[in-house]
SELO-963799 format. One record per residue (C-alpha): residue in three letters; z, x, y. Coordinates in steps of 0.25 Angstrom, whole numbers, m for minus. Example, Ala and Ser with C-alpha at 12.3 -4.5 7.8 and 13.67 -1.06 7.14 Angstrom:
# residues 2
[site "ALA",[31,49,m18]]
[site "SER",[29,55,m4]]
END
This chain:
# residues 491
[site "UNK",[35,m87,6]]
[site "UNK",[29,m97,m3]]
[site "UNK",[35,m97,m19]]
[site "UNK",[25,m87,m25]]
[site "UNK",[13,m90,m33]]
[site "UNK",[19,m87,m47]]
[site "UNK",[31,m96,m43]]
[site "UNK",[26,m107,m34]]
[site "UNK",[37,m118,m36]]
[site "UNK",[31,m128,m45]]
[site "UNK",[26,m141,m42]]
[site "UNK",[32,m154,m46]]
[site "UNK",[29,m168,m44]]
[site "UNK",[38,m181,m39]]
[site "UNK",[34,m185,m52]]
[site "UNK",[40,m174,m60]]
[site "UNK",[53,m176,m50]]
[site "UNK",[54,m188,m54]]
[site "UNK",[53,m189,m68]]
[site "UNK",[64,m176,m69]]
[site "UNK",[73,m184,m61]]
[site "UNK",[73,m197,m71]]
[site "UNK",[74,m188,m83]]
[site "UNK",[86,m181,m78]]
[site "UNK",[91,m194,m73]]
[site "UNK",[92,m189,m61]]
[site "UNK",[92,m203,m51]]
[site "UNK",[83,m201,m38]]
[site "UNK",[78,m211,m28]]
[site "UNK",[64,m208,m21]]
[site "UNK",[65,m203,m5]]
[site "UNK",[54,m202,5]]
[site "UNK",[50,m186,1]]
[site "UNK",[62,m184,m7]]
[site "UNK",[69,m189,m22]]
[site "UNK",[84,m191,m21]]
[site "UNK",[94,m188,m32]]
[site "UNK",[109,m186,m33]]
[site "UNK",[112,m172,m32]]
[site "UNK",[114,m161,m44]]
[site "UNK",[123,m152,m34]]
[site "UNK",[134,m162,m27]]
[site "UNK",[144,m160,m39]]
[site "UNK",[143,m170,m50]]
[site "UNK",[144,m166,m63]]
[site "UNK",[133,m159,m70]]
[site "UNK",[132,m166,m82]]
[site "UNK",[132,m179,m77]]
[site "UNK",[119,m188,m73]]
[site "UNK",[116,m188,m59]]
[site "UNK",[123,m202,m54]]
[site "UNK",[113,m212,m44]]
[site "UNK",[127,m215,m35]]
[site "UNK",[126,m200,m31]]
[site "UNK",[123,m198,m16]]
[site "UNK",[106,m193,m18]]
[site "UNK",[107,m180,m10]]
[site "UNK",[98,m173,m19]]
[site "UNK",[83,m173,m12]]
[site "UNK",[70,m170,m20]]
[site "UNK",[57,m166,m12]]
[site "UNK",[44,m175,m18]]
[site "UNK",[35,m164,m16]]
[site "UNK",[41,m152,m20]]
[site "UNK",[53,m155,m29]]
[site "UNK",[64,m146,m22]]
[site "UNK",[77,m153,m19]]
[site "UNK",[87,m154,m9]]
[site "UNK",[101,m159,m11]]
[site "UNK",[106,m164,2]]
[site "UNK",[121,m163,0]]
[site "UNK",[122,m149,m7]]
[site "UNK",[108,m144,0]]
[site "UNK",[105,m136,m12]]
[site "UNK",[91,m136,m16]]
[site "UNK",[80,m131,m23]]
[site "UNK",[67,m134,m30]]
[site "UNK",[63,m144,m42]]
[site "UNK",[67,m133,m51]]
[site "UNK",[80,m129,m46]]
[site "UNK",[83,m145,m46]]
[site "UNK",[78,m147,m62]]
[site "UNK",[86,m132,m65]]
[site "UNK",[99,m141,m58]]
[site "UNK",[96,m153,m65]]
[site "UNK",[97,m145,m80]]
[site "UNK",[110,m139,m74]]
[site "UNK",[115,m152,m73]]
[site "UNK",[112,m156,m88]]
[site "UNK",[120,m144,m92]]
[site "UNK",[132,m150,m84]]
[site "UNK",[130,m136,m75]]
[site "UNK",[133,m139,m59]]
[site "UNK",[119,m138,m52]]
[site "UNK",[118,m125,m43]]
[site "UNK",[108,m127,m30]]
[site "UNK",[99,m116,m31]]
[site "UNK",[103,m106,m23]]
[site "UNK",[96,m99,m13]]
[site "UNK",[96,m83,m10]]
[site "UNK",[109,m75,m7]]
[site "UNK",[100,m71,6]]
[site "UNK",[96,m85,10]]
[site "UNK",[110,m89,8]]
[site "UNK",[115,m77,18]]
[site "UNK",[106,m80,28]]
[site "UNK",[107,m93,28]]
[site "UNK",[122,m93,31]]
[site "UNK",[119,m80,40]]
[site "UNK",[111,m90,48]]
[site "UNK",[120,m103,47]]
[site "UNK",[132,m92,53]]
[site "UNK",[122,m87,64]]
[site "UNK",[120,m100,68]]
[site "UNK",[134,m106,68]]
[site "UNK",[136,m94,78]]
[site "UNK",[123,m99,88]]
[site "UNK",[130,m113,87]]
[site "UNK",[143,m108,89]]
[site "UNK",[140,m100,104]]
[site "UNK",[130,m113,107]]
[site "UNK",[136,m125,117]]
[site "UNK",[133,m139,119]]
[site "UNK",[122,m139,131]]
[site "UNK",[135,m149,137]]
[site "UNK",[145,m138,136]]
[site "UNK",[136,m129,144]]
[site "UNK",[146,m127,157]]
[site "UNK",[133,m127,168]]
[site "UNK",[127,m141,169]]
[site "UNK",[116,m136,176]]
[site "UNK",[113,m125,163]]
[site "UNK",[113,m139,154]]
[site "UNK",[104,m145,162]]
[site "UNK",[95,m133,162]]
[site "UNK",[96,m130,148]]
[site "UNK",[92,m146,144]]
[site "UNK",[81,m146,151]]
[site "UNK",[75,m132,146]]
[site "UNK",[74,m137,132]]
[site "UNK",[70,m153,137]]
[site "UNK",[84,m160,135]]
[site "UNK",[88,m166,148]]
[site "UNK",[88,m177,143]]
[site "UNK",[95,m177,129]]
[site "UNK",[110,m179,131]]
[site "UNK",[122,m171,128]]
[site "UNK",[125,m182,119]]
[site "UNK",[112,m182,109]]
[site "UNK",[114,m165,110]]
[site "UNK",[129,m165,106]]
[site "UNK",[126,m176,94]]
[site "UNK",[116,m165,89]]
[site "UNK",[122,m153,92]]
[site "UNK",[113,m145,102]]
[site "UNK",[120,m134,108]]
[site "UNK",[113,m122,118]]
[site "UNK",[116,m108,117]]
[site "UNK",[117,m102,129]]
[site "UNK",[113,m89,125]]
[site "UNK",[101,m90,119]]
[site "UNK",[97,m103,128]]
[site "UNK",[94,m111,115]]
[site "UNK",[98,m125,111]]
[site "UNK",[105,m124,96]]
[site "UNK",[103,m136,88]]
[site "UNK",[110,m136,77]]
[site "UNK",[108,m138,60]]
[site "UNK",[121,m146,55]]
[site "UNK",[120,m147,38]]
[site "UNK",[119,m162,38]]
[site "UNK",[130,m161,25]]
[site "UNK",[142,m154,33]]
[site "UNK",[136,m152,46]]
[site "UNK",[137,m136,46]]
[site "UNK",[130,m128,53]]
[site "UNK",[118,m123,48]]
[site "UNK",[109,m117,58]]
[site "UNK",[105,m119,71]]
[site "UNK",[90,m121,79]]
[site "UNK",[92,m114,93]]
[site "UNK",[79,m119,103]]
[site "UNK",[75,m110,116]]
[site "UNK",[64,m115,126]]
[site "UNK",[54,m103,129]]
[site "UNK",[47,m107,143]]
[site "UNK",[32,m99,146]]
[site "UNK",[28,m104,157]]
[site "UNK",[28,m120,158]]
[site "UNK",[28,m120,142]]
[site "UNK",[40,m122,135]]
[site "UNK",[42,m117,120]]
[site "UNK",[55,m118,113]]
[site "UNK",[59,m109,102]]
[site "UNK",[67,m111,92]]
[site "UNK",[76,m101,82]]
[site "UNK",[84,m107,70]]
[site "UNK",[96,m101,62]]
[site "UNK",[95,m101,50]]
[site "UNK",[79,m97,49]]
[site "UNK",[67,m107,51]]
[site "UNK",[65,m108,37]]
[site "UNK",[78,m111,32]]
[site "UNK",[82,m119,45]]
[site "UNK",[81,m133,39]]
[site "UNK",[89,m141,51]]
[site "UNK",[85,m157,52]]
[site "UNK",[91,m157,66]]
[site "UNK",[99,m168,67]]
[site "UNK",[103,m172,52]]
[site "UNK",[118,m172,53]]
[site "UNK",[117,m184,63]]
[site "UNK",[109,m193,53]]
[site "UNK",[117,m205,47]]
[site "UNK",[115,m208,31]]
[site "UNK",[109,m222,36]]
[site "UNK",[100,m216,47]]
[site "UNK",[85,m219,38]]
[site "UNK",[75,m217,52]]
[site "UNK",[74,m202,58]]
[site "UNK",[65,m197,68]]
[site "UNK",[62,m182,65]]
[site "UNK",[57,m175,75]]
[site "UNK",[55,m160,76]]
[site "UNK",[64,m154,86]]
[site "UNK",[79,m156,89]]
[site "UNK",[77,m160,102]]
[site "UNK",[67,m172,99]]
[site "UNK",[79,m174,89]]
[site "UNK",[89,m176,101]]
[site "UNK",[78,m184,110]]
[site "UNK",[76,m193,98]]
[site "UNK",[90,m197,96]]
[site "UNK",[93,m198,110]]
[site "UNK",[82,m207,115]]
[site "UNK",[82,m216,103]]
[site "UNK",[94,m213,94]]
[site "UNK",[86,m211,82]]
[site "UNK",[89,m201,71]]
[site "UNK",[83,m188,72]]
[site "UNK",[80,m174,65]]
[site "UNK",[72,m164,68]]
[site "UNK",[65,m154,59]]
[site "UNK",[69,m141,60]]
[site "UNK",[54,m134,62]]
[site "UNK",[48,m145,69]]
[site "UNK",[34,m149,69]]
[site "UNK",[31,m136,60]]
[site "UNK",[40,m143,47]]
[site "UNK",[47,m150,38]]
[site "UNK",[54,m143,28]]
[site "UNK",[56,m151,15]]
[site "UNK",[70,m148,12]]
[site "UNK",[73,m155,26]]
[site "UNK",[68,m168,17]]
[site "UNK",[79,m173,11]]
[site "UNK",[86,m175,23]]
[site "UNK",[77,m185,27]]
[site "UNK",[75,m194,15]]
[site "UNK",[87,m204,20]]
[site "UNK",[76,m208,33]]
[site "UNK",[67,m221,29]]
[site "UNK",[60,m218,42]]
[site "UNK",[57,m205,49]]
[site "UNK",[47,m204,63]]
[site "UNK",[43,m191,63]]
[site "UNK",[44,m186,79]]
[site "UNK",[39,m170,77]]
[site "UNK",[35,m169,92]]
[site "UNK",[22,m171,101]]
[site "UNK",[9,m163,97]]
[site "UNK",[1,m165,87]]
[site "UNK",[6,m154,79]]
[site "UNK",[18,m162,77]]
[site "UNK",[12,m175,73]]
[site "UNK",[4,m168,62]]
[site "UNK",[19,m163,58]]
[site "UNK",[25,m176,58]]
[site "UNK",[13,m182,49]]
[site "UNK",[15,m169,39]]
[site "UNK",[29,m172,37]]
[site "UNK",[29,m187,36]]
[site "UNK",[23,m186,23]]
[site "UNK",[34,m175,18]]
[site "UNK",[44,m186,24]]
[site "UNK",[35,m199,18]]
[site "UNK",[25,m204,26]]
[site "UNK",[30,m219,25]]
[site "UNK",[43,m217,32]]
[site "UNK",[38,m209,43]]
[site "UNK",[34,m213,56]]
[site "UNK",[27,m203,66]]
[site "UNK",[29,m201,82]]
[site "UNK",[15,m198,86]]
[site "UNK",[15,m186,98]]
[site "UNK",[8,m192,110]]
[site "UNK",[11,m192,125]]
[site "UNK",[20,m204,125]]
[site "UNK",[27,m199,112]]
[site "UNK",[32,m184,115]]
[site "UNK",[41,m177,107]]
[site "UNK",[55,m185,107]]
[site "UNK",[62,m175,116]]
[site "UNK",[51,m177,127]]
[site "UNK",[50,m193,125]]
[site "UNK",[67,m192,128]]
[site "UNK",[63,m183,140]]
[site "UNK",[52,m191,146]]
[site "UNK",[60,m205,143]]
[site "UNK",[50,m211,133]]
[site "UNK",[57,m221,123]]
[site "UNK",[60,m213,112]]
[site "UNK",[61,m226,101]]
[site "UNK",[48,m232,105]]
[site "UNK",[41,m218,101]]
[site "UNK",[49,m218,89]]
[site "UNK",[45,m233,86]]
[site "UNK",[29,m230,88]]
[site "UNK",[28,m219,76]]
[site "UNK",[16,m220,68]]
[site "UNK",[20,m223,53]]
[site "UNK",[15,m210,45]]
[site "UNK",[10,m217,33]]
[site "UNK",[m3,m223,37]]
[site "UNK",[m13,m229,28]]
[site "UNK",[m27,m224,22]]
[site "UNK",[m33,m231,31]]
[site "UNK",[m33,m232,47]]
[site "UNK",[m38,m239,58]]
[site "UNK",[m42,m232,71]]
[site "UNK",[m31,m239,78]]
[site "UNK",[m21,m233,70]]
[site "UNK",[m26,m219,73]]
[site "UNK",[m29,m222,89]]
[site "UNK",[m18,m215,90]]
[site "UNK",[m19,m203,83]]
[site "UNK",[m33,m202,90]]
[site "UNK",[m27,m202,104]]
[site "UNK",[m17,m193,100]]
[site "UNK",[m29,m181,95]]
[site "UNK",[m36,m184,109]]
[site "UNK",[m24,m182,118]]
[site "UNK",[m20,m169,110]]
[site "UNK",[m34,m162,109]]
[site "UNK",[m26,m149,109]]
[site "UNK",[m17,m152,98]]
[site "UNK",[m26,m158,89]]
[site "UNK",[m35,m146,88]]
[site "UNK",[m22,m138,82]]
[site "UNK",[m15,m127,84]]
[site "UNK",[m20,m117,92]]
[site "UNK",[m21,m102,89]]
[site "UNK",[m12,m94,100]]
[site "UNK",[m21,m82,96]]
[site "UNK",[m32,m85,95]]
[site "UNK",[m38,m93,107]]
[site "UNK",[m51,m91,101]]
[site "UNK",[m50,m98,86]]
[site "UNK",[m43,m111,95]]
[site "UNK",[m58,m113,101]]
[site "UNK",[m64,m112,89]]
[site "UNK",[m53,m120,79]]
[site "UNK",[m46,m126,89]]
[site "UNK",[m34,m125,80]]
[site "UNK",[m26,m124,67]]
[site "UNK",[m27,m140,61]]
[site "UNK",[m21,m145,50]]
[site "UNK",[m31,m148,38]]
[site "UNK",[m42,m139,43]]
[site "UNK",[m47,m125,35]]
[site "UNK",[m51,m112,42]]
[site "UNK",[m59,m101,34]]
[site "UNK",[m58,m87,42]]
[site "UNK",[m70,m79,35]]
[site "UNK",[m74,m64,36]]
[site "UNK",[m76,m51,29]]
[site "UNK",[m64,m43,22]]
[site "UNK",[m57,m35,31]]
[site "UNK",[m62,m44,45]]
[site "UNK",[m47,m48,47]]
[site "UNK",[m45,m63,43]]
[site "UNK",[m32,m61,37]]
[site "UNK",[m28,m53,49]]
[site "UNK",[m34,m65,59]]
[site "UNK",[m28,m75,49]]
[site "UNK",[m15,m71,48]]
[site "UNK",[m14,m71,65]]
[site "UNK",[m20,m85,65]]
[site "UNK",[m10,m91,58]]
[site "UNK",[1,m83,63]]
[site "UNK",[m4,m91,76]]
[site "UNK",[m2,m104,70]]
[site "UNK",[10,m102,64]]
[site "UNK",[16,m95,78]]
[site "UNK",[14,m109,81]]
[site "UNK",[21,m118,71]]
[site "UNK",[10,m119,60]]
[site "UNK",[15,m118,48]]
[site "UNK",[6,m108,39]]
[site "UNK",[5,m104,25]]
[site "UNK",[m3,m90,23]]
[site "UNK",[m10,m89,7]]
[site "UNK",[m15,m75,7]]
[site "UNK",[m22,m70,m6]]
[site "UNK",[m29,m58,1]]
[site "UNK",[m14,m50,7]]
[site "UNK",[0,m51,3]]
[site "UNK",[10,m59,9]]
[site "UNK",[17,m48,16]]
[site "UNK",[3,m41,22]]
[site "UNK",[0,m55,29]]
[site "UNK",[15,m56,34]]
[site "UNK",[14,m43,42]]
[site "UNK",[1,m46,47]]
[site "UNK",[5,m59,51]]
[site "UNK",[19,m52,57]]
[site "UNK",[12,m41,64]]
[site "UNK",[3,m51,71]]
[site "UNK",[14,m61,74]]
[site "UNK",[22,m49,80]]
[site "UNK",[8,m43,88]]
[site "UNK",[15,m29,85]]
[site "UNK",[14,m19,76]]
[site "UNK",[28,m20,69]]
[site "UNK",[27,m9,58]]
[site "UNK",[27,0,72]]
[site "UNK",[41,m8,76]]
[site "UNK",[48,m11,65]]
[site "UNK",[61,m15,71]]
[site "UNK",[55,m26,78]]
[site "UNK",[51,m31,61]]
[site "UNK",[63,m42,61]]
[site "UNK",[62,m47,74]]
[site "UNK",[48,m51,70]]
[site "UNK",[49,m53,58]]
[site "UNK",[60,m66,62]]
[site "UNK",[51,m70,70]]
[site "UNK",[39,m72,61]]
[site "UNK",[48,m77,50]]
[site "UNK",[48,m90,58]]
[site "UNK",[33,m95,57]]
[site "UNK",[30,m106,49]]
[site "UNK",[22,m95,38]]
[site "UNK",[21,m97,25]]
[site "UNK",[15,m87,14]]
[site "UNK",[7,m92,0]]
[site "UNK",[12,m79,m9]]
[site "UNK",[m2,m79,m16]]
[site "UNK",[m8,m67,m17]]
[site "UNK",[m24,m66,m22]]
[site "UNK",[m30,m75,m32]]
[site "UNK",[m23,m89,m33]]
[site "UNK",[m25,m103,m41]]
[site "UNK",[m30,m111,m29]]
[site "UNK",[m19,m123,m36]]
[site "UNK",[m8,m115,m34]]
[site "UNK",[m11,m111,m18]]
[site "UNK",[m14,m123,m14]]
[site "UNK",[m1,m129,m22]]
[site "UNK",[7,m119,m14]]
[site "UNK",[1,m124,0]]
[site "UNK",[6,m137,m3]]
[site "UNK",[19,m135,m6]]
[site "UNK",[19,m126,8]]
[site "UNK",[13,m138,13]]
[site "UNK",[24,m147,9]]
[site "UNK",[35,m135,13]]
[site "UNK",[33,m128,24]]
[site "UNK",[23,m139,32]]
[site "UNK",[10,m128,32]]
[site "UNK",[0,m132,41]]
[site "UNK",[m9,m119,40]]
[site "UNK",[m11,m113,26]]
[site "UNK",[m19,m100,28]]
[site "UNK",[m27,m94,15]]
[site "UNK",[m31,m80,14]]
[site "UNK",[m40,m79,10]]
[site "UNK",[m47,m89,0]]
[site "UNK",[m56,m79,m9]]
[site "UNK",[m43,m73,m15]]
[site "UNK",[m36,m88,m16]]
[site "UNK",[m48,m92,m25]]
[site "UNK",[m51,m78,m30]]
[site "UNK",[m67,m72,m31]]
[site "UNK",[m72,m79,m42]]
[site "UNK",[m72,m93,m38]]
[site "UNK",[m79,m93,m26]]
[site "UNK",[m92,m98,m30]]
[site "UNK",[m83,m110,m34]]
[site "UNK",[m82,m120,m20]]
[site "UNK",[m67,m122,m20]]
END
């Protein structure tokens, strides 16, 4: 749940961060979507400056002020970093903020849950059956990836549970911190893969391949699946990361990590879905030092161009720049033109599983479009409402509800109950399972409750913009955002 209404974490400016910084005499040089300092936590003395000769571990975010410090990992928001500033003054050693005693035990709950999955898990090589290797390559696509490239990265397979294990190394002591465990589901001729992490989505913040980066390394290719990660560097020996949710987001305490890189080409995958991705977070990243693999049929997603014997740095070296200029010629967009003709389907969004019916008349969910649903009290629009977003976000679309009319809770058990498609007060044993299960969608609630300053909302959108990557914002409903009195006004 988003920070309440009466608490929203308050905005601050590059400005303000800068003019601080030079106050306290605090040195910083400029990154790409970051500011970097020396850190207040590796252990000089409180008392004393802050000295332009210590490593900059300490990473502040442009947009929104919070900090990460890279060596310690501790970090917070602007607030907590001013509050360690003054603690400095005082010649007090500054604290991380901490996070909850519960937070804390889960977290190392997870991290020992995962040590165990790793330790039962074997190196597809050691399997004793060469026939079982090669079966198991080709189910998930890797026939071609060598035992080398999966040793260098550390994929294992656990038998058990017929799953590769790919593994998050902290890039500091290379411990283990969790682990990604990807099944392949087949219906019919269609494969799906599915993926479970440990610790939870939300808190599982693995750049998959960080430990193998070198200091000097300053181009990466991000991609957003560990596989592609391990086509990439096979077939071209370029470094690579992928994100830990994909296409769906890029969380911004992942940033810092990647401020050493001058140039990054953004490899997401081969829908369109993806490319609309990879132009989102080129501008989190700096649009001018990110270039963009464009999904087409001679340019698949790096795992498939490795299977089909495409050459993999040709690919890489034709990425479009993603800072473009205000003004275009048609031959600059030919491409992009082609690209909406060959992929009708894709361009017309995402479809609704449910609702065959609304696809024939929207077509699909886009970006940047607005839909109004009407009717009289009572007719069931939140009830509709809350299903159709439920089947967008089923399918990867990241969507923040803002309802004004029902509270929070209210909109979470209809949503559940429908997700579910049973009738869970009556089998209340099954609430956990189910409950697991729908903690994993990308779903975000606005806490708002009746009227509210339009400023304030749409503030709060922003920032879950910025954070979460939303595509889908729902607002239920309008009247009770703007309150009664102001409708005559055209806002």
């Amino acid at each position: 749940v988003l920070p309440s209404p009466d608490g929203p974490a308050p905005s601050v400016s590059i400005t303000e961060i800068r003019q601080y910084l030079r106050a306290q005499d605090i040195p910083f040089h400029d990154g790409y979507s970051c500011l970097h300092t020396p850190s207040l936590f590796t252990g000089e003395r409180g008392d004393q400056a802050l000295s332009a000769n210590a490593p900059f571990t300490l990473f502040i975010d442009k947009t929104t002020g919070s900090f990460l410090c890279t060596a310690t990992l501790a970090e917070g928001t602007w607030q907590d970093f001013q509050a360690n500033v003054e603690m400095r003054h005082r010649g007090l050693t500054p604290i991380p903020p901490a996070s909850s005693e519960e937070t804390e035990e889960e977290m190392r709950q997870a991290r020992e849950d995962a040590r165990c999955i790793w330790e039962r898990a074997l190196p597809l090589w050691e399997l004793l059956d060469e026939k079982e290797i090669e079966e198991t390559k080709a189910l998930f696509g890797i026939s071609q990836v060598t035992d080398a490239t999966l040793k260098r990265f550390g994929v294992r397979y656990l038998r058990t549970a017929r799953s590769l294990v790919f593994p998050w190394f902290s890039p500091q002591d290379a411990t283990l911190k969790g682990v990604k465990l990807v099944r392949v589901e087949r219906k019919g001729s269609t494969i799906t893969y599915v993926e479970e992490t440990l610790p939870r989505f939300d808190s599982y913040r693995n750049l998959f391949g960080l430990p193998l980066i070198g200091r000097r390394d300053t181009e990466l290719v991000l991609t957003g699946w560990e596989l592609d990660a391990l086509a990439l560097h096979q077939a071209a020996g370029v470094a690579s990361l992928a994100l830990p949710r994909g296409a769906s987001c890029l969380p911004p305490t992942l940033l810092p990590y990647l401020e050493q890189f001058k140039r990054i080409t953004l490899w997401l995958g081969e829908d369109l879905r993806s490319w609309e991705a990879a132009k989102l977070f080129a501008r989190k990243l700096s649009l001018k030092r990110c270039s963009l693999v464009r999904p087409g049929n001679l340019q698949p997603r790096p795992l498939e161009a490795l299977n089909q014997g495409l050459n993999v740095t040709k690919i890489l070296r034709s990425a479009l720049l993603a800072s473009h200029k205000s003004i275009v010629s048609f031959r600059q967009l030919r491409e992009e033109v082609f690209g909406e003709l060959v992929n009708t389907e894709q361009v017309s969004g995402v479809k609704w599983t449910r609702f065959p019916e609304l696809n024939k008349l929207l077509k699909g969910h886009r970006r940047g479009e607005l839909t109004i649903f009407t009717g009289p009290t009572g007719s069931g629009k939140t009830t509709f409402i809350s299903e159709y977003a439920l089947d967008l976000c089923m399918q990867g679309v990241c969507t923040l509800w803002g309802s004004f009319e029902i509270n929070n809770v209210r909109l979470a058990k209809i949503m559940l109950t429908q997700f579910a498609g049973r009738r869970l007060e009556d089998q209340l044993e099954l609430y956990d399972e189910w409950a697991d299960r729908f903690e994993e969608l990308p779903l975000y609630f606005m806490t708002f409750h009746g009227q509210q300053n339009i400023k304030t909302v749409i503030d709060t959108m922003q920032h879950a913009v910025y954070m979460y990557d939303i595509t889908h914002v729902v607002i239920d409903n309008l009247q009770f955002m703007m309150g009664h009195e102001q409708l005559s006004v055209d806002r």
